[in-house]
C-alpha positions as CSV (number, residue, x, y, z in Angstrom):
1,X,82.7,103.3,47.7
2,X,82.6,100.4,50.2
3,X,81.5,102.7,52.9
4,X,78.4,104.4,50.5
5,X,77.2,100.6,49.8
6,X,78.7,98.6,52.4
7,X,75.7,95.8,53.3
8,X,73.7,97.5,50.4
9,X,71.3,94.9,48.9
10,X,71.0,95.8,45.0
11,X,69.0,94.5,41.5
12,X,70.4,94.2,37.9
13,X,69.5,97.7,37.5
14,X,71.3,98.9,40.5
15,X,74.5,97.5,39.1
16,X,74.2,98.7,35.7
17,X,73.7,102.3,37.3
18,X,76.6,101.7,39.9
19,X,78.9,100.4,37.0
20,X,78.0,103.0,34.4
21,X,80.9,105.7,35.3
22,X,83.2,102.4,35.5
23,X,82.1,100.6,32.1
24,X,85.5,102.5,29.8
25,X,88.1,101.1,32.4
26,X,86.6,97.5,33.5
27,X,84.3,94.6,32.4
28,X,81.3,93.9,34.7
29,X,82.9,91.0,36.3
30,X,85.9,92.8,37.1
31,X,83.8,95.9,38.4
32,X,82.0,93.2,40.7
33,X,85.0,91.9,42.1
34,X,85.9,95.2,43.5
35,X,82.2,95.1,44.8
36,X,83.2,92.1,46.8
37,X,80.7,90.2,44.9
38,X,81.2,86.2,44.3
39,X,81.0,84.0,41.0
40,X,78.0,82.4,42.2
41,X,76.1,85.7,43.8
42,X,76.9,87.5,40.3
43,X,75.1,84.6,38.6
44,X,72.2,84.9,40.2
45,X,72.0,88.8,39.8
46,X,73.2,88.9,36.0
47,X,71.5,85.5,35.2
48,X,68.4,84.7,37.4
49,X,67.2,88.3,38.5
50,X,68.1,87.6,42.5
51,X,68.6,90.8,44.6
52,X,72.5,90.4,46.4
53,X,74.2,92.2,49.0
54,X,77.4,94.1,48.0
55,X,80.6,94.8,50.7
56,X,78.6,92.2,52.7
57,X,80.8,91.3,55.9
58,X,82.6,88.8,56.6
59,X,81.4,86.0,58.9
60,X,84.3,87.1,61.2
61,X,83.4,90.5,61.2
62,X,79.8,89.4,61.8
63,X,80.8,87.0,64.7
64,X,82.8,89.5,66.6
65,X,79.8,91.9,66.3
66,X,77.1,89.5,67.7
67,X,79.5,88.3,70.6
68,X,79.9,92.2,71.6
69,X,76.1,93.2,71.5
70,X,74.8,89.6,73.4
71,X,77.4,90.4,75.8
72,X,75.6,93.7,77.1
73,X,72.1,92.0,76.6
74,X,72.4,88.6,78.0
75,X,73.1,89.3,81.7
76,X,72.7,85.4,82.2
77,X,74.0,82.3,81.0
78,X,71.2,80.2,80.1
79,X,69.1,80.9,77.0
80,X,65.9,79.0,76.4
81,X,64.6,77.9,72.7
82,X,62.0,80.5,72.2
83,X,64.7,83.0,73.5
84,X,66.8,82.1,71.1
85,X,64.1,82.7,68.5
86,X,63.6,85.4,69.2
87,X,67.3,86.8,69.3
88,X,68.3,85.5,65.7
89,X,65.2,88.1,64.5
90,X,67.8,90.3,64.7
91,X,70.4,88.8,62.7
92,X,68.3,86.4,60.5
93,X,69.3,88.8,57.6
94,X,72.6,88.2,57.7
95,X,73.6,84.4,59.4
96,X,71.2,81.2,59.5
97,X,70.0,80.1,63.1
98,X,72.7,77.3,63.3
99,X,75.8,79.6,62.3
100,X,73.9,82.0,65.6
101,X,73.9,78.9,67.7
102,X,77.7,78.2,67.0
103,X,78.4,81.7,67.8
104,X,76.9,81.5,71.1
105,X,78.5,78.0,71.8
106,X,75.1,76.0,72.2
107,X,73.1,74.0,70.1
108,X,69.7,74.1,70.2
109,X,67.8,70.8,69.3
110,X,64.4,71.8,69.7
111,X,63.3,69.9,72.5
112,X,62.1,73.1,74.6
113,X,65.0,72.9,77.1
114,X,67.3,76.1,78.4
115,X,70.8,76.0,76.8
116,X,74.0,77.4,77.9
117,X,75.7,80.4,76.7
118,X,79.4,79.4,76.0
119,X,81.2,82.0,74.5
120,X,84.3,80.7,75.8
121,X,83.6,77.4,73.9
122,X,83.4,79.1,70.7
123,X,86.6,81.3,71.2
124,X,88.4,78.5,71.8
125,X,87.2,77.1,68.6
126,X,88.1,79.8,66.9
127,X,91.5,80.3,67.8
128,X,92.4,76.2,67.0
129,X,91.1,76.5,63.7
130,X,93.1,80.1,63.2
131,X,95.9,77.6,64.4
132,X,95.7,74.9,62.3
133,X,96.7,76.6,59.1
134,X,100.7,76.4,59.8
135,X,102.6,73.9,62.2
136,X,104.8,76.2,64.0
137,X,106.5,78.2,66.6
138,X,104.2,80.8,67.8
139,X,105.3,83.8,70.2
140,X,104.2,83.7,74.0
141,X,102.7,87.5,72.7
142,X,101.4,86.2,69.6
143,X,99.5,83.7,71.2
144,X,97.8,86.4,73.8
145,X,97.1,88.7,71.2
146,X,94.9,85.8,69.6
147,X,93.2,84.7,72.3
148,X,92.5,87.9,74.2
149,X,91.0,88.9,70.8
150,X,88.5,85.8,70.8
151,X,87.6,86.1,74.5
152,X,89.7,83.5,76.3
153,X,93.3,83.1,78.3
154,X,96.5,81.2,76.9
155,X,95.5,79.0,79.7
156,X,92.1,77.9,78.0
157,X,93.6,77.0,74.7
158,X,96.5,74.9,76.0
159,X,94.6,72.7,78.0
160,X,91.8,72.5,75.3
161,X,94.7,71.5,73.2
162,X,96.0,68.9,75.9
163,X,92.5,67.8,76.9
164,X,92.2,64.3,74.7
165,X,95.5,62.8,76.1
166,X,98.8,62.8,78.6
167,X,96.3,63.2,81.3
168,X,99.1,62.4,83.9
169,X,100.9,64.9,82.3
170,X,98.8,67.6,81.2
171,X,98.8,70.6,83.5
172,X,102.3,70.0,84.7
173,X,102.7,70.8,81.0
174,X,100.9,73.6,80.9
175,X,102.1,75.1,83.3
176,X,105.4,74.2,82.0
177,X,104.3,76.2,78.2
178,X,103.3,79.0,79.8
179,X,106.8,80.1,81.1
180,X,108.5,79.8,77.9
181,X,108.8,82.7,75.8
182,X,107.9,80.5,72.4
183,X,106.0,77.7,72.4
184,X,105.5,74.9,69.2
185,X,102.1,74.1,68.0
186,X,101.1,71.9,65.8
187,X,102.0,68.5,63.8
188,X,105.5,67.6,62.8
189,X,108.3,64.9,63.1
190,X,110.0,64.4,65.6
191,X,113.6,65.4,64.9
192,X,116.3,62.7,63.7
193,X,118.7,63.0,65.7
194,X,116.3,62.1,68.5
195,X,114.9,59.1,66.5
196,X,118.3,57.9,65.9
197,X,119.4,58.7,69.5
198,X,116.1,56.7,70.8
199,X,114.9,54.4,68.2
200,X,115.9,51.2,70.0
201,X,114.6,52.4,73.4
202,X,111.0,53.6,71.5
203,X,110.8,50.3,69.5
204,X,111.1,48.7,73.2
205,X,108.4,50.9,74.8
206,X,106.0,50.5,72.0
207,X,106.2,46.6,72.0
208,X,106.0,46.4,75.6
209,X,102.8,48.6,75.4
210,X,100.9,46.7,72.8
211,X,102.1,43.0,74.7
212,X,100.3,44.8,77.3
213,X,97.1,45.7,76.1
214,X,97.2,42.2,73.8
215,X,97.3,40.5,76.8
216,X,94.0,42.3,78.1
217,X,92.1,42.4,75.1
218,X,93.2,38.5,74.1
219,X,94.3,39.4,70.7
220,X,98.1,38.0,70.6
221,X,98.6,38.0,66.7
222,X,99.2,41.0,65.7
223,X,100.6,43.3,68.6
224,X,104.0,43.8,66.9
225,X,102.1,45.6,63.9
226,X,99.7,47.8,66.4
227,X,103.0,48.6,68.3
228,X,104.8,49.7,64.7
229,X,101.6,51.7,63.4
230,X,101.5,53.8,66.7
231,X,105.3,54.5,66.8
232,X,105.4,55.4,63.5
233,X,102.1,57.9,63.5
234,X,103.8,59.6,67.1
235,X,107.4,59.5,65.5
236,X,105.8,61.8,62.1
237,X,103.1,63.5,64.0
238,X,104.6,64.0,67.3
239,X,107.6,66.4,67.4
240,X,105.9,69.1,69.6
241,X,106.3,66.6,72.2
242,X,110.4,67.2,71.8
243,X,110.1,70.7,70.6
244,X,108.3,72.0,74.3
245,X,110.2,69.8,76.5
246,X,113.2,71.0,78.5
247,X,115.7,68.0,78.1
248,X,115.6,64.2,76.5
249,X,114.5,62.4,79.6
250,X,111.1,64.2,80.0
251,X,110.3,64.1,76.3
252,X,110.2,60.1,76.4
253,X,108.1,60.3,79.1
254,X,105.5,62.5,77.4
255,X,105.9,60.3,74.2
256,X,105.4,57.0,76.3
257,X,101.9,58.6,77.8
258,X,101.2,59.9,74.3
259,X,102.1,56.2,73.0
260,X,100.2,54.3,75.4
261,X,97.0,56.0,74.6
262,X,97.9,55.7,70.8
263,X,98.1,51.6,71.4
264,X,94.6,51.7,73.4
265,X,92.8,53.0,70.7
266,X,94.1,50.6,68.3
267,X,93.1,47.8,71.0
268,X,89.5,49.1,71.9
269,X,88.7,49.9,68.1
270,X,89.8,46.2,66.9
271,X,87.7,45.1,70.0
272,X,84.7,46.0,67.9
273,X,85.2,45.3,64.2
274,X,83.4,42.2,63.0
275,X,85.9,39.4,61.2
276,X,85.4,37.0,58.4
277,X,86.7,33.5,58.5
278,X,86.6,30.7,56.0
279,X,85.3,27.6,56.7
280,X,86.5,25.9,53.3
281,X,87.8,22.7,53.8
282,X,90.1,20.4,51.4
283,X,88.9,17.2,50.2
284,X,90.4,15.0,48.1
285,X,93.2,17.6,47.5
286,X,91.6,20.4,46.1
287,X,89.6,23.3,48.1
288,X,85.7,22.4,48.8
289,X,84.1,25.9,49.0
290,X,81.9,25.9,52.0
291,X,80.6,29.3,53.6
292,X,82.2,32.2,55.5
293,X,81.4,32.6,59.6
294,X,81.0,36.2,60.7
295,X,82.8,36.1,63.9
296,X,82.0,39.6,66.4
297,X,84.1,40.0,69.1
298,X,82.4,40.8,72.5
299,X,81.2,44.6,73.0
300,X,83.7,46.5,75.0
301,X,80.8,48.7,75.8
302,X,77.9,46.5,77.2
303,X,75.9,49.2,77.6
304,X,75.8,52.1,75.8
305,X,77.5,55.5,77.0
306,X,76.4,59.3,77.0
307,X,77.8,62.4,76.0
308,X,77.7,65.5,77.7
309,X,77.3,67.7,74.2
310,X,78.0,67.1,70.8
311,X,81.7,69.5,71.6
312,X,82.8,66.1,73.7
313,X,81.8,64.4,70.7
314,X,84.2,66.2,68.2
315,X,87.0,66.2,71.0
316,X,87.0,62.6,71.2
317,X,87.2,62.5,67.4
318,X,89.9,64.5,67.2
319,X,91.8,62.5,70.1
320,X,91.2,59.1,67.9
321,X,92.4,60.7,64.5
322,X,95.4,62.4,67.0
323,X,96.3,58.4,67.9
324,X,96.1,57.4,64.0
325,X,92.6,55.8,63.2
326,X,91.2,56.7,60.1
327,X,87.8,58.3,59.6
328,X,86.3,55.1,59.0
329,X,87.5,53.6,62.1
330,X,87.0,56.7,64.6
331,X,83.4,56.8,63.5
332,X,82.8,53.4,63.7
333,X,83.9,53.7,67.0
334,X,82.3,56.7,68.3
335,X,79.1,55.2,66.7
336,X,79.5,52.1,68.6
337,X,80.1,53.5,71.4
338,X,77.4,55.8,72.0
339,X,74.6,54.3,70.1
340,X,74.5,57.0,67.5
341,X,73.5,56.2,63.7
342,X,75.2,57.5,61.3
343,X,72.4,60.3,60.2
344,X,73.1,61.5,63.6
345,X,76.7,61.2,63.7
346,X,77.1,63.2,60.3
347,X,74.6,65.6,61.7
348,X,77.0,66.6,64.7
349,X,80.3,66.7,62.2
350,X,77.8,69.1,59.5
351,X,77.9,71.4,62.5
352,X,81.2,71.2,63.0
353,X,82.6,72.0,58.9
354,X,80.1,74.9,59.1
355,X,81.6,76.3,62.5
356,X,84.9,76.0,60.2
357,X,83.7,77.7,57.4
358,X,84.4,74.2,55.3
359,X,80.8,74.4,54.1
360,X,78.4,76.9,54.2
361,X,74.6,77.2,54.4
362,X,72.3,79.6,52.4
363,X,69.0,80.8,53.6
364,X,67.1,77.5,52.1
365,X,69.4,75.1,53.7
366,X,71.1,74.3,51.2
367,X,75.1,73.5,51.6
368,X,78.1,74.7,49.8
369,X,81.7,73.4,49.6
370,X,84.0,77.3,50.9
371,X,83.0,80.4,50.6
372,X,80.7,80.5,46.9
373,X,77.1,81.1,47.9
């Protein structure tokens, strides 16, 4: 059946003639399921008289077509706006122009200029969010098998993944990963045993860290708690750190780098947050309410910064939640930081849920929490 139908757009009628041999052995619901049909597009066909797709493909399916086909037809890199137009004609059936754009790794912001065609980008993409489902061991072959499927090299992902910190470290490290056999990927504690072995020695480093950057950022009061938060968000988030080292000596190492930048966050993010004090005084013995001060500290950035496309953007995102800010404190930051507003800021990260299939968009631009539309 799926191959008579497959992409086959279809009324009320239609159904009701498709699901007449079927009506003894099945509700229509039930038929509809088997015609790959969701709650919300049978709605609209049994309820609201909307014409649907049946067997439609899968976004997957879809994005692995288009990569093939622009592959043969785009013998260069840069694709200009009205170019771009003029390829989604061909697909503007099936995906809206902004899921197009993620496909081919740009994002087109109508300001007439030529974009770059970055397929690699987009496989890369693709194979961290195919790896953030499970925290685990993954097979050297496994891992090939994923990425050669999506376009790009073991290499590409590994130091996409080690991009955002250990700098010092990172293709020693890579290089490192890609002679073992298994490699760990993911978030997960860092073993006991190597807590208890280390905890004195990683209490130590962490305090010496945040004295550090106290020191440099004048803020003396509280470095003992930056130092705890940052050991404890590497010590429960961290163990892939341990888990792809070779022996104990280099795995402190790589935490301390990983530790350090952990601390610098917390420093350059309190660096910018406004703070209240009160200015009541006592008279007399009891508490004369008087006013509160707003007191800003000095802008790390005096001037702001840019960004080379909105990827840095969610890179440096994900390296500020990877050091333990919340979402409220790595966009205040980011905001800060690059002069963004926060229409614009939620404008980049609507782009990014969509790329993961989080949300989705229908053909009005309208958005939809999974995969109901």
């Amino acid at each position: 059946m799926k191959k008579n139908y497959y992409g086959t757009e279809i009324d009320l009628d239609d159904f009701i003639k498709i699901y007449e041999p079927y009506q003894t052995e099945m509700t229509k619901r039930e038929f509809s399921q088997i015609l790959e049909i969701t709650q919300t597009r049978y709605d609209a066909l049994m309820y609201y008289g909307k014409r649907i797709k049946i067997f439609e493909p899968t976004y997957e399916e879809i994005r692995k077509k288009i990569i093939d086909e622009v592959k043969k037809i785009m013998v260069k890199e840069m694709i200009t706006e009205d170019e771009f137009l003029k390829l989604y004609e061909s697909y503007r059936e099936i995906i809206s122009q902004n899921q197009l754009a993620d496909i081919l790794g740009i994002y087109i912001k109508g300001d007439g200029r030529k974009y770059k065609i970055n397929l690699k980008k987009q496989g890369i993409d693709r194979v961290k969010y195919l790896l953030s489902f499970e925290s685990r061991r993954y097979s050297k072959s496994e891992l090939d098998k994923m990425c050669k499927e999506n376009g790009i090299t073991l290499y590409d992902i590994l130091e996409n993944i080690y991009k955002p910190y250990l700098n010092k470290h990172k293709y020693r490290i890579i290089e490192e990963l890609l002679g073992k056999s298994e490699i760990y990927i993911g978030k997960c504690m860092i073993p006991t045993e190597f807590q208890e072995k280390y905890s004195e020695k990683l209490l130590n480093m962490a305090n010496l860290k945040s004295k550090r950057y106290a020191s440099r950022f004048k803020q003396y009061s509280n470095y003992e708690d930056i130092a705890s938060e940052a050991l404890m968000y590497v010590l429960y988030n961290k163990g892939d750190i341990v888990m792809n080292t070779n022996n104990d000596e280099e795995a402190l190492e790589r935490i301390g780098a990983y530790l350090n930048n952990c601390i610098k966050y917390k420093y350059l993010l309190s660096s910018h947050i406004n703070r209240s004090i009160s200015l009541d005084k006592e008279v007399n013995g009891k508490v004369k309410r008087t006013r509160y001060e707003v007191i800003k500290s000095k802008p790390l950035y005096v001037e702001k910064e840019s960004f080379d496309s909105d990827d840095s953007i969610i890179q440096e995102m994900q390296s500020l939640y990877d050091n333990g800010l919340n979402n409220t404190e790595a966009t205040d930051l980011i905001m800060q930081k690059y002069g963004l507003k926060k229409e614009e800021l939620l404008d980049i990260l609507k782009k990014e849920l969509l790329k993961r299939r989080i949300i989705k968009q229908d053909y009005n631009g309208n958005f939809y929490l999974g995969e109901e539309i």
